[in-house]
PDB file of N, CA, C and O in Angstrom, chain B, residues numbered from 101:
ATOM      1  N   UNK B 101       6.831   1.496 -22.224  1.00  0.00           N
ATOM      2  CA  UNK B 101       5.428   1.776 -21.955  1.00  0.00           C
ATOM      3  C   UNK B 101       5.322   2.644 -20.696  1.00  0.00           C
ATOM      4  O   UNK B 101       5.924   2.358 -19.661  1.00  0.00           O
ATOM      5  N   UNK B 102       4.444   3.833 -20.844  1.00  0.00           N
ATOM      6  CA  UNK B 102       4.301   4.579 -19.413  1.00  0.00           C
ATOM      7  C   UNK B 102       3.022   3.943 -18.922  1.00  0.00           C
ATOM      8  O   UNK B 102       2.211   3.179 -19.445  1.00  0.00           O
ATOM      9  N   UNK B 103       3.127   4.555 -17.668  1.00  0.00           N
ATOM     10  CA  UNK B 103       1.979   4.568 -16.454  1.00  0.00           C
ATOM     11  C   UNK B 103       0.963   5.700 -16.272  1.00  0.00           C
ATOM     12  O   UNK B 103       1.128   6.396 -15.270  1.00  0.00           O
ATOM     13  N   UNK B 104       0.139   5.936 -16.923  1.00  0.00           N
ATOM     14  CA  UNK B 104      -0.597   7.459 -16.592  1.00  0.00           C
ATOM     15  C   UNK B 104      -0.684   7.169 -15.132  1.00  0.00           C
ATOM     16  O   UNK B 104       0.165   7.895 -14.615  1.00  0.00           O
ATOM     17  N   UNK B 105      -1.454   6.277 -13.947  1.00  0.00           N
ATOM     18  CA  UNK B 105      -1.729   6.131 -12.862  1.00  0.00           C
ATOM     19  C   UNK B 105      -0.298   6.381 -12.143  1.00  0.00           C
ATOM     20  O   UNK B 105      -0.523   6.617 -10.955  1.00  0.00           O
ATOM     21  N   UNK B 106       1.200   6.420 -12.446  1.00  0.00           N
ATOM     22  CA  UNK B 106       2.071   6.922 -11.830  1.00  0.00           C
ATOM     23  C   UNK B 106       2.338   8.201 -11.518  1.00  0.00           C
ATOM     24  O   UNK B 106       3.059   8.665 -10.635  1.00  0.00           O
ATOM     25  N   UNK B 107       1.479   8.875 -12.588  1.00  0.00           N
ATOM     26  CA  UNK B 107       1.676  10.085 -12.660  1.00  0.00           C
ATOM     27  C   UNK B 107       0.997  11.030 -11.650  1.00  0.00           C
ATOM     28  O   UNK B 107       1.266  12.231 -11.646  1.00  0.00           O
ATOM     29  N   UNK B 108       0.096  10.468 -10.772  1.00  0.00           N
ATOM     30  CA  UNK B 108      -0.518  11.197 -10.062  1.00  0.00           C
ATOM     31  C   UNK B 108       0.370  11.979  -9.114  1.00  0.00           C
ATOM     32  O   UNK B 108       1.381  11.561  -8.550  1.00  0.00           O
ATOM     33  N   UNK B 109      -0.062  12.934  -9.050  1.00  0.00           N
ATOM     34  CA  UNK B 109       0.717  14.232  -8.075  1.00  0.00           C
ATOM     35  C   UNK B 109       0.278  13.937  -6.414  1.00  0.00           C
ATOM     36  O   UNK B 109      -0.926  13.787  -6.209  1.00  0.00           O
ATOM     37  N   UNK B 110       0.961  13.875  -5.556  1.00  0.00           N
ATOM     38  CA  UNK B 110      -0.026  13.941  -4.046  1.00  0.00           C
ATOM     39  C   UNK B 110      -0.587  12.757  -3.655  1.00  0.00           C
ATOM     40  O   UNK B 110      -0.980  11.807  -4.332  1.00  0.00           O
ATOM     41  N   UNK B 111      -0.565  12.999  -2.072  1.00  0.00           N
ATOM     42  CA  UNK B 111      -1.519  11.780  -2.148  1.00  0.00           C
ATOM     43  C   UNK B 111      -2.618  12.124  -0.859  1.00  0.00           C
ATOM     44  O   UNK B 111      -3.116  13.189  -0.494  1.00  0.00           O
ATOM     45  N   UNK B 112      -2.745  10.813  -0.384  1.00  0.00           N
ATOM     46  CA  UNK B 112      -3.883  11.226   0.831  1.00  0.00           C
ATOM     47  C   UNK B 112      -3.814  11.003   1.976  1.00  0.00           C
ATOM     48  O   UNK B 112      -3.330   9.875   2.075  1.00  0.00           O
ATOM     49  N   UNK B 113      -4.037  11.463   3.069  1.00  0.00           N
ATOM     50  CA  UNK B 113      -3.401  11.630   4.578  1.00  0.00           C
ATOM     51  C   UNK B 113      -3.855  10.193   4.763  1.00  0.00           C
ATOM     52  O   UNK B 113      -4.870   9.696   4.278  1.00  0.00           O
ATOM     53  N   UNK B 114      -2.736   9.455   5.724  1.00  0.00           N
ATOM     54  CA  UNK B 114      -3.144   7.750   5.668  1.00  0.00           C
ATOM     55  C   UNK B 114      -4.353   7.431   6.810  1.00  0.00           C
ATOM     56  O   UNK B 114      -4.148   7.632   8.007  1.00  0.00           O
ATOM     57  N   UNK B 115      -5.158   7.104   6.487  1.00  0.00           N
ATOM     58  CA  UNK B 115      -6.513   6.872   6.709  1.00  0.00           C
ATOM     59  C   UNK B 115      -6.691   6.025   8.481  1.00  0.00           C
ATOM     60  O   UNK B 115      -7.682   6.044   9.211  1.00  0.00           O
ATOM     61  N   UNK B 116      -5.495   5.435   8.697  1.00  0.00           N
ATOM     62  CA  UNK B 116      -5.786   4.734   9.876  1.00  0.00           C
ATOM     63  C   UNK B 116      -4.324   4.563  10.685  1.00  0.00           C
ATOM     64  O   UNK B 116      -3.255   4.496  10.078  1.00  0.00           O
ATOM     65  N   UNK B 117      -4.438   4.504  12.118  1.00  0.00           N
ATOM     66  CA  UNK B 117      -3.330   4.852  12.599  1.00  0.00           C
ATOM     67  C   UNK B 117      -2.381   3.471  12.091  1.00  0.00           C
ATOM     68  O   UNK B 117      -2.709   2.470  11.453  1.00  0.00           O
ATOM     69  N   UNK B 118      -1.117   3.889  12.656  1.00  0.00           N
ATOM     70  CA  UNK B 118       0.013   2.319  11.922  1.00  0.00           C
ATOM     71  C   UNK B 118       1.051   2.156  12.607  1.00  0.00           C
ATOM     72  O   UNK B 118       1.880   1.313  12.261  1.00  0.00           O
ATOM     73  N   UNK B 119       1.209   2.848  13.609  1.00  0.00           N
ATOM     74  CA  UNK B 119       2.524   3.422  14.630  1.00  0.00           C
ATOM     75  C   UNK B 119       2.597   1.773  15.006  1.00  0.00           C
ATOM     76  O   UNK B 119       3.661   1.460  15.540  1.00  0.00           O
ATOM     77  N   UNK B 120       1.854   0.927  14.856  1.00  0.00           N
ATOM     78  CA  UNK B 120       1.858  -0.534  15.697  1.00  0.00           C
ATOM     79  C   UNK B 120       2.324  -1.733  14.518  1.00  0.00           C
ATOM     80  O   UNK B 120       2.798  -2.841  14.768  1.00  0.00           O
ATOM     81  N   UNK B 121       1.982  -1.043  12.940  1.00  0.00           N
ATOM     82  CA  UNK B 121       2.460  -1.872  12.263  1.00  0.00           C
ATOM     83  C   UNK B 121       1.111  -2.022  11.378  1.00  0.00           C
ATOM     84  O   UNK B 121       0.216  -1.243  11.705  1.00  0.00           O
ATOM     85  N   UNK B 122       0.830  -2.901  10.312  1.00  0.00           N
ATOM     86  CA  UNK B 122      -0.642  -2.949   9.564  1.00  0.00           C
ATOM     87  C   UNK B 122      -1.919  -3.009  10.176  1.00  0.00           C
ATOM     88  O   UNK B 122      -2.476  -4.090   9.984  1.00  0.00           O
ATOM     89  N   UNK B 123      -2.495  -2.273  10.785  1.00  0.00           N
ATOM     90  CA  UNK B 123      -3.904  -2.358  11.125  1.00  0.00           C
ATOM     91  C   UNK B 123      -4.346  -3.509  10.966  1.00  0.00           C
ATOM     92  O   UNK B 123      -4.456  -4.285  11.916  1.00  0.00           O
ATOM     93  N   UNK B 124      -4.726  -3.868   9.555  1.00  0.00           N
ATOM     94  CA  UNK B 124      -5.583  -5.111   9.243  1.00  0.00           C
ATOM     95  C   UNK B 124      -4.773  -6.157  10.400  1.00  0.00           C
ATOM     96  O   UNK B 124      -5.526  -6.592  11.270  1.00  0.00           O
ATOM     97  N   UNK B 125      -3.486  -6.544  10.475  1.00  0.00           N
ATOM     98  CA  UNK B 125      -2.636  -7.795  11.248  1.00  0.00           C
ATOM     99  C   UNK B 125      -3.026  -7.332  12.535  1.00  0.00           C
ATOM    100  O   UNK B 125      -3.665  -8.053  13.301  1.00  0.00           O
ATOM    101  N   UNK B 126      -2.554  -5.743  12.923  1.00  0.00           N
ATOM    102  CA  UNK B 126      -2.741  -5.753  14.071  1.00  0.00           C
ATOM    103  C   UNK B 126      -4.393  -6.310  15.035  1.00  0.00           C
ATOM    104  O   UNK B 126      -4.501  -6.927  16.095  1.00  0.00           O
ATOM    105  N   UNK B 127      -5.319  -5.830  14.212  1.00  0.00           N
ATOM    106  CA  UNK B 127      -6.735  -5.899  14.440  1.00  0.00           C
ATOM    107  C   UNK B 127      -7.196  -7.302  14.753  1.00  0.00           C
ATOM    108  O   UNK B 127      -8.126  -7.671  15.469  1.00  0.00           O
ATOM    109  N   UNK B 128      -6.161  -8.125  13.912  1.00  0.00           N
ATOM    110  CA  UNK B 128      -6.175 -10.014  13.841  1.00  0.00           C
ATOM    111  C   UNK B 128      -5.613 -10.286  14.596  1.00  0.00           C
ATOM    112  O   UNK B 128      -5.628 -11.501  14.791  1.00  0.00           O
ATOM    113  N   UNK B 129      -4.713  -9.439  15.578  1.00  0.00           N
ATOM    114  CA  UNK B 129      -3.551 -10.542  16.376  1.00  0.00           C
ATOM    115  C   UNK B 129      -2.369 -11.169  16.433  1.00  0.00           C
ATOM    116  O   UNK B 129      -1.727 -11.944  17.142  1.00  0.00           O
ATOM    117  N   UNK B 130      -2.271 -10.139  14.750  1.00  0.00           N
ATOM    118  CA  UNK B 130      -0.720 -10.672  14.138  1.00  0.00           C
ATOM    119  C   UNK B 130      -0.044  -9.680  14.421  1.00  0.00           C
ATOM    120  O   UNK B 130      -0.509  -8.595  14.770  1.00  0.00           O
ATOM    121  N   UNK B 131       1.023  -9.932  14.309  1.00  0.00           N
ATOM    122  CA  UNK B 131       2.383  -9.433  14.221  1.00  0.00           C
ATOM    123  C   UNK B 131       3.365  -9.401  13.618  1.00  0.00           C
ATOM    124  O   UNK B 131       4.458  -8.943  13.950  1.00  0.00           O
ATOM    125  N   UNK B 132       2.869 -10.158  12.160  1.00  0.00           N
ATOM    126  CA  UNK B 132       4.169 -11.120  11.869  1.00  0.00           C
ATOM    127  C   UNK B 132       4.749 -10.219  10.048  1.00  0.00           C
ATOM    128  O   UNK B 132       5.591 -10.436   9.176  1.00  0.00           O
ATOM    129  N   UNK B 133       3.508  -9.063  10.363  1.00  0.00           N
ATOM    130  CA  UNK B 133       3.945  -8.133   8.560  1.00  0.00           C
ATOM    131  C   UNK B 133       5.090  -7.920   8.669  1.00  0.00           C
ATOM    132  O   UNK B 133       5.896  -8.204   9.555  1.00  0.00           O
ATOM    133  N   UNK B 134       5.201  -7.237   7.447  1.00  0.00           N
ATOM    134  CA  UNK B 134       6.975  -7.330   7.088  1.00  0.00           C
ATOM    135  C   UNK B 134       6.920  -5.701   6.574  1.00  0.00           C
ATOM    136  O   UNK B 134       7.655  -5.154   7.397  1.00  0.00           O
ATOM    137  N   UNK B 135       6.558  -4.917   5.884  1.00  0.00           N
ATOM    138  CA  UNK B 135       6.479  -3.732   5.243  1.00  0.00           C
ATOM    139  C   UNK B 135       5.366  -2.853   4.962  1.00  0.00           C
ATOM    140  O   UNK B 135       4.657  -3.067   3.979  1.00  0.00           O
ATOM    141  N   UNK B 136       5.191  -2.051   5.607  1.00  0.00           N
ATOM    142  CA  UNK B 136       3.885  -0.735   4.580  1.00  0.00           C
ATOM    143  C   UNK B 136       3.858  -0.689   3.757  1.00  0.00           C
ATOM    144  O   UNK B 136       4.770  -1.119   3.051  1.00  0.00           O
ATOM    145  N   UNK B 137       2.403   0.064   3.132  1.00  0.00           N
ATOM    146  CA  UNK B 137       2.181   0.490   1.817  1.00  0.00           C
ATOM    147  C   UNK B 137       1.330   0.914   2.156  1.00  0.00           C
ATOM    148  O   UNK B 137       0.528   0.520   3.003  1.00  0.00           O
ATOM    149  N   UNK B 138       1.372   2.323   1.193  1.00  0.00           N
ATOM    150  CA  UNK B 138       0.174   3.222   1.486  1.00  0.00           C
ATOM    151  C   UNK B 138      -1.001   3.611   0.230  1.00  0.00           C
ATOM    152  O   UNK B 138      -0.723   4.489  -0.587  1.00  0.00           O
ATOM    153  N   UNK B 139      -1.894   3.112   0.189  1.00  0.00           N
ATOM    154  CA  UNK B 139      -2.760   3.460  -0.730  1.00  0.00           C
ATOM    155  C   UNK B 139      -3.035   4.738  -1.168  1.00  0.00           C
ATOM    156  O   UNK B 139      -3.504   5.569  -0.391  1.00  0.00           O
ATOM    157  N   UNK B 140      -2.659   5.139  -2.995  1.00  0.00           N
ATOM    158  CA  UNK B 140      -2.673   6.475  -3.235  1.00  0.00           C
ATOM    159  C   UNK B 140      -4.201   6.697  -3.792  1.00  0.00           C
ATOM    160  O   UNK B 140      -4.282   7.570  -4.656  1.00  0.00           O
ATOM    161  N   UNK B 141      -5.202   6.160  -3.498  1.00  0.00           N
ATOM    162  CA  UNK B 141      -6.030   6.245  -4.110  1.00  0.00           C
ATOM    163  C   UNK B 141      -6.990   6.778  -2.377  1.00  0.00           C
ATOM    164  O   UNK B 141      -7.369   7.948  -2.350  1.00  0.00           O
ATOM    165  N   UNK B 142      -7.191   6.191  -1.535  1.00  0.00           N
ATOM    166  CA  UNK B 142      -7.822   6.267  -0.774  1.00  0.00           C
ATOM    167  C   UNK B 142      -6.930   6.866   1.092  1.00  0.00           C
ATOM    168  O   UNK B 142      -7.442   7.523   1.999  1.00  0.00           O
ATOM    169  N   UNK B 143      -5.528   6.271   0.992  1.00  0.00           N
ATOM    170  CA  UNK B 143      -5.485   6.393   2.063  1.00  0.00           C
ATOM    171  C   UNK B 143      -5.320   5.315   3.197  1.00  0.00           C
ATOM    172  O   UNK B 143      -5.137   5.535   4.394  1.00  0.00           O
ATOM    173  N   UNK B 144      -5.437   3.968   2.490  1.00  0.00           N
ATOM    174  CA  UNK B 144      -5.385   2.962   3.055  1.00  0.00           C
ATOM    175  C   UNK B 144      -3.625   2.718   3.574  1.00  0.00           C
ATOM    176  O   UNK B 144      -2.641   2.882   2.852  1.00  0.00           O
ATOM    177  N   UNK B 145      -3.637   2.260   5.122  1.00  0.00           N
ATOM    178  CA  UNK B 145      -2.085   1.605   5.196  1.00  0.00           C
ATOM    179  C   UNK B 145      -2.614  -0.098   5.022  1.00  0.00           C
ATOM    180  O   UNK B 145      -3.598  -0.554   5.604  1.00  0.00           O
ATOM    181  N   UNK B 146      -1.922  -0.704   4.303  1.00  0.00           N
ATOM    182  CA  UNK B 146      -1.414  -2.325   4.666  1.00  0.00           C
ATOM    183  C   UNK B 146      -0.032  -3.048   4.224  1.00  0.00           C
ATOM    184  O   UNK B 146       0.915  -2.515   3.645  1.00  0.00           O
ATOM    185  N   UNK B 147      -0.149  -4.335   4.623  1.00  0.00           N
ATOM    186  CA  UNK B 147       1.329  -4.678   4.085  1.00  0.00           C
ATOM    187  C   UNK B 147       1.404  -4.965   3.164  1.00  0.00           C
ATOM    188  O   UNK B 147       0.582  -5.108   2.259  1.00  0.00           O
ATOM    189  N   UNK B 148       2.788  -5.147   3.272  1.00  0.00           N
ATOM    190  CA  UNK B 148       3.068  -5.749   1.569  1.00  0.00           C
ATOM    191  C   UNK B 148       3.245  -6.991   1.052  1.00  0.00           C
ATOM    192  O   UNK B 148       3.489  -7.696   2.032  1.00  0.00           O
ATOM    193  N   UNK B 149       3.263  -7.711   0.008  1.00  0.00           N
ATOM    194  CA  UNK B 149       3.439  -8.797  -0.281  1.00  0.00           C
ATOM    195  C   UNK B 149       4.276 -10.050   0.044  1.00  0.00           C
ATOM    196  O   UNK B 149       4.092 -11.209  -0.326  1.00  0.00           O
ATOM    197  N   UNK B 150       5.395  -9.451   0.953  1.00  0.00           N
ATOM    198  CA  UNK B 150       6.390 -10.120   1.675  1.00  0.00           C
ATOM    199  C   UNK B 150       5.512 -10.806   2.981  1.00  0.00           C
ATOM    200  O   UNK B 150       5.706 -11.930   3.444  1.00  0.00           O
ATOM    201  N   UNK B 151       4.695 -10.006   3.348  1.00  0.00           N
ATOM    202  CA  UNK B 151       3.838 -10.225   4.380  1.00  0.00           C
ATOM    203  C   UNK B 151       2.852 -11.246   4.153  1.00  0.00           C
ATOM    204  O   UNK B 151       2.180 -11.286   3.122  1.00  0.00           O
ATOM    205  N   UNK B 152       2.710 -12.397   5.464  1.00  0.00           N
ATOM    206  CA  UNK B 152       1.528 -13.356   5.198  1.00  0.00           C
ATOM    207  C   UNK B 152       0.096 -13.149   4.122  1.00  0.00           C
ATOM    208  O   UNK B 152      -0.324 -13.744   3.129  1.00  0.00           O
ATOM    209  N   UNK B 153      -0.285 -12.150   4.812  1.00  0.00           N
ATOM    210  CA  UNK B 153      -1.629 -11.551   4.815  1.00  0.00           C
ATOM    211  C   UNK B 153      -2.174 -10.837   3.583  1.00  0.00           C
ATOM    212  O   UNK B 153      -3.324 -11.007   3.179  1.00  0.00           O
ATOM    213  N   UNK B 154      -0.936  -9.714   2.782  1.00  0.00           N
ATOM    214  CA  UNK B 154      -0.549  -9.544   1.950  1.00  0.00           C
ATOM    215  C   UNK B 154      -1.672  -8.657   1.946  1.00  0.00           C
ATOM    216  O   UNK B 154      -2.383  -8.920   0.976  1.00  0.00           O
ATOM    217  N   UNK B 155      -2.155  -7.651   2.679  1.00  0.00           N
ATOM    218  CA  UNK B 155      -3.336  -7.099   2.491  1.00  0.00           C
ATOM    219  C   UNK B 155      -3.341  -5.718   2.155  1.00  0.00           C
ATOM    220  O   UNK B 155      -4.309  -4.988   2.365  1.00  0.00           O
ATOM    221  N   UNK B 156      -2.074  -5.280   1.540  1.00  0.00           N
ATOM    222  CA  UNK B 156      -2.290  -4.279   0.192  1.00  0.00           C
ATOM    223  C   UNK B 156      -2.150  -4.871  -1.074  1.00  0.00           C
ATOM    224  O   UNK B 156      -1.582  -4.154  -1.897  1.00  0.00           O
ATOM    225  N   UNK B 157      -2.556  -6.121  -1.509  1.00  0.00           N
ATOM    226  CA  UNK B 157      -3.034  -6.331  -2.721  1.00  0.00           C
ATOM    227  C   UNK B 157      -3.952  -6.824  -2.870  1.00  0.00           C
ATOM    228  O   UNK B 157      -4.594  -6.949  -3.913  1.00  0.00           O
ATOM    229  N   UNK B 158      -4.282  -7.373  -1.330  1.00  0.00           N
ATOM    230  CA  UNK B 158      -6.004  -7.514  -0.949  1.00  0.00           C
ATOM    231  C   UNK B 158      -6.290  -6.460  -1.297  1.00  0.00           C
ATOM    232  O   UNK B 158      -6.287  -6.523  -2.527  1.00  0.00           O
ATOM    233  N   UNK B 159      -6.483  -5.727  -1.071  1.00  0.00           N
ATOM    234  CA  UNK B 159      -7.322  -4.430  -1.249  1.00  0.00           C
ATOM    235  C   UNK B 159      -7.201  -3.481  -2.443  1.00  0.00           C
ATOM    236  O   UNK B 159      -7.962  -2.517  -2.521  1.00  0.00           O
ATOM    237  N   UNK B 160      -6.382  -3.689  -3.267  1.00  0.00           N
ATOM    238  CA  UNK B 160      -6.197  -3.631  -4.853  1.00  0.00           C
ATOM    239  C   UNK B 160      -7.163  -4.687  -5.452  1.00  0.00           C
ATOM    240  O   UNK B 160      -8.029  -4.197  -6.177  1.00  0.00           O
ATOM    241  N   UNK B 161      -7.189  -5.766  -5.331  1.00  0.00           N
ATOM    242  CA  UNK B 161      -8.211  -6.762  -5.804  1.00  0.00           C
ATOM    243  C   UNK B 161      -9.695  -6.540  -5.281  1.00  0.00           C
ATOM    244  O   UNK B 161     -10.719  -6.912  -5.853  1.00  0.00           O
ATOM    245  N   UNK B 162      -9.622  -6.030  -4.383  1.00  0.00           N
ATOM    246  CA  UNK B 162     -10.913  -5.667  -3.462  1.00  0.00           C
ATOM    247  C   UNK B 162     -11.613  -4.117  -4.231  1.00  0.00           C
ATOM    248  O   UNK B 162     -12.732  -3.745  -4.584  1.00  0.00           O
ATOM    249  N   UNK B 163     -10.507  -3.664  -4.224  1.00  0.00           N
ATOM    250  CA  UNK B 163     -11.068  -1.574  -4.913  1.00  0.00           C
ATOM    251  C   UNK B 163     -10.914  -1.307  -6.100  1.00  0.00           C
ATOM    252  O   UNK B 163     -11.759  -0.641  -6.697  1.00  0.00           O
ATOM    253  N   UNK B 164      -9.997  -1.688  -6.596  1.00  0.00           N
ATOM    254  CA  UNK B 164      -9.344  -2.135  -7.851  1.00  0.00           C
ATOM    255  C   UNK B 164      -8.717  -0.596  -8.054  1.00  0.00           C
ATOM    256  O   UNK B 164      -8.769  -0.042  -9.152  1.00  0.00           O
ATOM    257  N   UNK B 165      -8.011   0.148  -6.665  1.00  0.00           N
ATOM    258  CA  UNK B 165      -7.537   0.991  -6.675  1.00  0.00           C
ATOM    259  C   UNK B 165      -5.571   0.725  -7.076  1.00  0.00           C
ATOM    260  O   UNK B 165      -4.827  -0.088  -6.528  1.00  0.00           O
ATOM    261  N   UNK B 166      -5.243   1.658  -8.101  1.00  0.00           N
ATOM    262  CA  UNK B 166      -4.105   0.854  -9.096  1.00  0.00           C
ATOM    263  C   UNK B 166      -2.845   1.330  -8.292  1.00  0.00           C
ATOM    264  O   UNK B 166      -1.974   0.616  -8.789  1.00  0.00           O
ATOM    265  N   UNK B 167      -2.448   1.827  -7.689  1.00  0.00           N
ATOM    266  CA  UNK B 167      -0.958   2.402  -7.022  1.00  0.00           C
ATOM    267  C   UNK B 167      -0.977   2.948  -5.675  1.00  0.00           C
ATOM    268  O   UNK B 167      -1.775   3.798  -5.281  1.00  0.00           O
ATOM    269  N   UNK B 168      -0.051   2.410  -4.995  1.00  0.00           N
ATOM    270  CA  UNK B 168       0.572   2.149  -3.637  1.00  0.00           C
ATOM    271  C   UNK B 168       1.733   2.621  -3.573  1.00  0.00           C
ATOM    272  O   UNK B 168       2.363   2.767  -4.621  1.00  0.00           O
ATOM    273  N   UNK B 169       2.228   2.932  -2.487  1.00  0.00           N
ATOM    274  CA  UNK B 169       3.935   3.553  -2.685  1.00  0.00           C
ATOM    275  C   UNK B 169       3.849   2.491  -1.003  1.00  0.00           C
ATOM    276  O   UNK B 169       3.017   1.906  -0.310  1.00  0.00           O
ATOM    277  N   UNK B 170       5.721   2.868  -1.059  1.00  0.00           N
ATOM    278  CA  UNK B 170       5.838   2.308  -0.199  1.00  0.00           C
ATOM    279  C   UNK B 170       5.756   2.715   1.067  1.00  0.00           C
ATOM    280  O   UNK B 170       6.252   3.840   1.001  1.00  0.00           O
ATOM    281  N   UNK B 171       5.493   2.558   2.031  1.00  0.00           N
ATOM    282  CA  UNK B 171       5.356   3.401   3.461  1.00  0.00           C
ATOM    283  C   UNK B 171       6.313   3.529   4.591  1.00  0.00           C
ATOM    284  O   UNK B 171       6.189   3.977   5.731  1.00  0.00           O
ATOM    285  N   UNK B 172       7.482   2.911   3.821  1.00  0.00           N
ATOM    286  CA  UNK B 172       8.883   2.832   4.738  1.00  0.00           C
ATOM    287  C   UNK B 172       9.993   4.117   4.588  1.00  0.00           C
ATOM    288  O   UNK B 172      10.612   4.574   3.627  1.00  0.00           O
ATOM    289  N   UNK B 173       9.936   4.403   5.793  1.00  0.00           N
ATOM    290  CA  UNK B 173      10.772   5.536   6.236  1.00  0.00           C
ATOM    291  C   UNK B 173      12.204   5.438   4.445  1.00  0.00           C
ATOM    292  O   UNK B 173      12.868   4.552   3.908  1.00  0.00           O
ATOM    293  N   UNK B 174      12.017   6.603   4.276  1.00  0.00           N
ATOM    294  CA  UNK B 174      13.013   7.157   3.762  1.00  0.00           C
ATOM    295  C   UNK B 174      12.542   6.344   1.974  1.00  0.00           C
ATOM    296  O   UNK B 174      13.319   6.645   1.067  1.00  0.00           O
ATOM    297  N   UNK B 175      11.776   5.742   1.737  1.00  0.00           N
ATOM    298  CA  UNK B 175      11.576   5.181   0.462  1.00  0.00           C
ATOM    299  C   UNK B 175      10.161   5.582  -0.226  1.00  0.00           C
ATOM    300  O   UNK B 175       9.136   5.327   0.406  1.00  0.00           O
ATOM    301  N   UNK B 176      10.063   6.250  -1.605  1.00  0.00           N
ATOM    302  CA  UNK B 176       8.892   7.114  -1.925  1.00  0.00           C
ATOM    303  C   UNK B 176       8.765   6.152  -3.373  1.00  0.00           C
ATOM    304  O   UNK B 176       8.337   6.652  -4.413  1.00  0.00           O
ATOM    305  N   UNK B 177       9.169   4.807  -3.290  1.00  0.00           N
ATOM    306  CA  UNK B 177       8.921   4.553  -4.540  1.00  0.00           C
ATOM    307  C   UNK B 177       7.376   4.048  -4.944  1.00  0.00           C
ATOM    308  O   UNK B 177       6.935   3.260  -4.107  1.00  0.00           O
ATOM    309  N   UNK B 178       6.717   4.255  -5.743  1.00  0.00           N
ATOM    310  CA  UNK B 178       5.266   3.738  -6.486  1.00  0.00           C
ATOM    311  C   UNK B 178       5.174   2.288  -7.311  1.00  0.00           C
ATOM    312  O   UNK B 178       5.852   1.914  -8.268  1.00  0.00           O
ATOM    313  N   UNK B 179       4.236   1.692  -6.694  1.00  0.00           N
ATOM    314  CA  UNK B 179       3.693   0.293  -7.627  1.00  0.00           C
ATOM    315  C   UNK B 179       2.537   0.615  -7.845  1.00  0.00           C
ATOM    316  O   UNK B 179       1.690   0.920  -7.005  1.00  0.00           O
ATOM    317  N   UNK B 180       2.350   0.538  -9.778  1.00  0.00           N
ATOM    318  CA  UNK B 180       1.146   0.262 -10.379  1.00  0.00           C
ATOM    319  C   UNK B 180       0.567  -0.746 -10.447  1.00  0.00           C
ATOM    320  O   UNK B 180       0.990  -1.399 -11.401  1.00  0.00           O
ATOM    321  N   UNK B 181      -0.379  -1.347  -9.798  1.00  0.00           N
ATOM    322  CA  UNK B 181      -0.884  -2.619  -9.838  1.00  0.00           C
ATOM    323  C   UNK B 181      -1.394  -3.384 -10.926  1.00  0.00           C
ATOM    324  O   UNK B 181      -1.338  -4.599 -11.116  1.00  0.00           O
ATOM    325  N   UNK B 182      -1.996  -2.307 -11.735  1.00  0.00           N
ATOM    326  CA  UNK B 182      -3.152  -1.953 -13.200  1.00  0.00           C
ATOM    327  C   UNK B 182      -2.145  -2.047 -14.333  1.00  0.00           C
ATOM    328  O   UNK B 182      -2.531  -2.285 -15.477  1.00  0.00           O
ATOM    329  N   UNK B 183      -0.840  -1.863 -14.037  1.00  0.00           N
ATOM    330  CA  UNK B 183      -0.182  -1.327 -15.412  1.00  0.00           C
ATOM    331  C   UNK B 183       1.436  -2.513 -15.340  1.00  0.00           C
ATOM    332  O   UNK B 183       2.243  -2.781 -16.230  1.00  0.00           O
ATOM    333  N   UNK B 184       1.346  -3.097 -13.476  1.00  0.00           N
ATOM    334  CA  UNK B 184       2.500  -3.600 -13.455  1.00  0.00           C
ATOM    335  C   UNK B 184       3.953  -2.517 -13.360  1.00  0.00           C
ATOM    336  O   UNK B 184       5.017  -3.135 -13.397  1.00  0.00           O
ATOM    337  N   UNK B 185       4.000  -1.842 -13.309  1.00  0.00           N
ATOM    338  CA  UNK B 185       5.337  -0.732 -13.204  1.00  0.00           C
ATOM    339  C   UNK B 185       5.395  -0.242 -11.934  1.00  0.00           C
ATOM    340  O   UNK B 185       4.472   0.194 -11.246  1.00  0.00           O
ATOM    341  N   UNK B 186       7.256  -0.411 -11.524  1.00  0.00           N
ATOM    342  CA  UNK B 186       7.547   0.747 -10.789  1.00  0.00           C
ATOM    343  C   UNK B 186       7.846   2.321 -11.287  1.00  0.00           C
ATOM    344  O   UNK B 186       8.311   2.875 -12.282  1.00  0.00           O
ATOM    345  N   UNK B 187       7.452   2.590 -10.357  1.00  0.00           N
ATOM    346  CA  UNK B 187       7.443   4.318 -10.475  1.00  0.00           C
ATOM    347  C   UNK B 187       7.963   5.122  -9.674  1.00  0.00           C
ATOM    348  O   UNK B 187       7.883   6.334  -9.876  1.00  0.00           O
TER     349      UNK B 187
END
């Protein structure tokens, strides 16, 4: 089964600074995320599911925006949220 939503070309300049780690944690006081992800729909940085907070799939449930890549140095891989597939 393919992913049309993998297929998207490009993405969007990341929307909020991150040099400190997930915004959303940082903004709370945490510290404790584990990985980026960058929203290909909007631009959003948050973490990833390894992370307490888990607030790039908050915000998939929240936008119901379908694919994220990952935001870690040297790794360009894509999760469809909508379809379940890596990409």
């Amino acid at each position: 089964m393919s992913c049309q939503h993998l297929e998207v070309s490009g993405e969007p300049a990341p929307q909020s600074a991150y040099a400190d780690g997930c915004p959303q944690c940082v903004a709370g006081g945490f510290d404790d995320w584990v990985h980026l992800r960058l929203c290909l729909s909007c631009g959003l940085v948050a973490c990833c599911d390894s992370s307490p907070r888990r607030h790039m799939s908050a915000h998939h449930e929240a936008s119901d925006h379908p694919v994220m890549r990952s935001f870690e140095p040297g790794e360009t891989w894509r999760w469809c949220f909508a379809d379940e597939q890596l990409g």
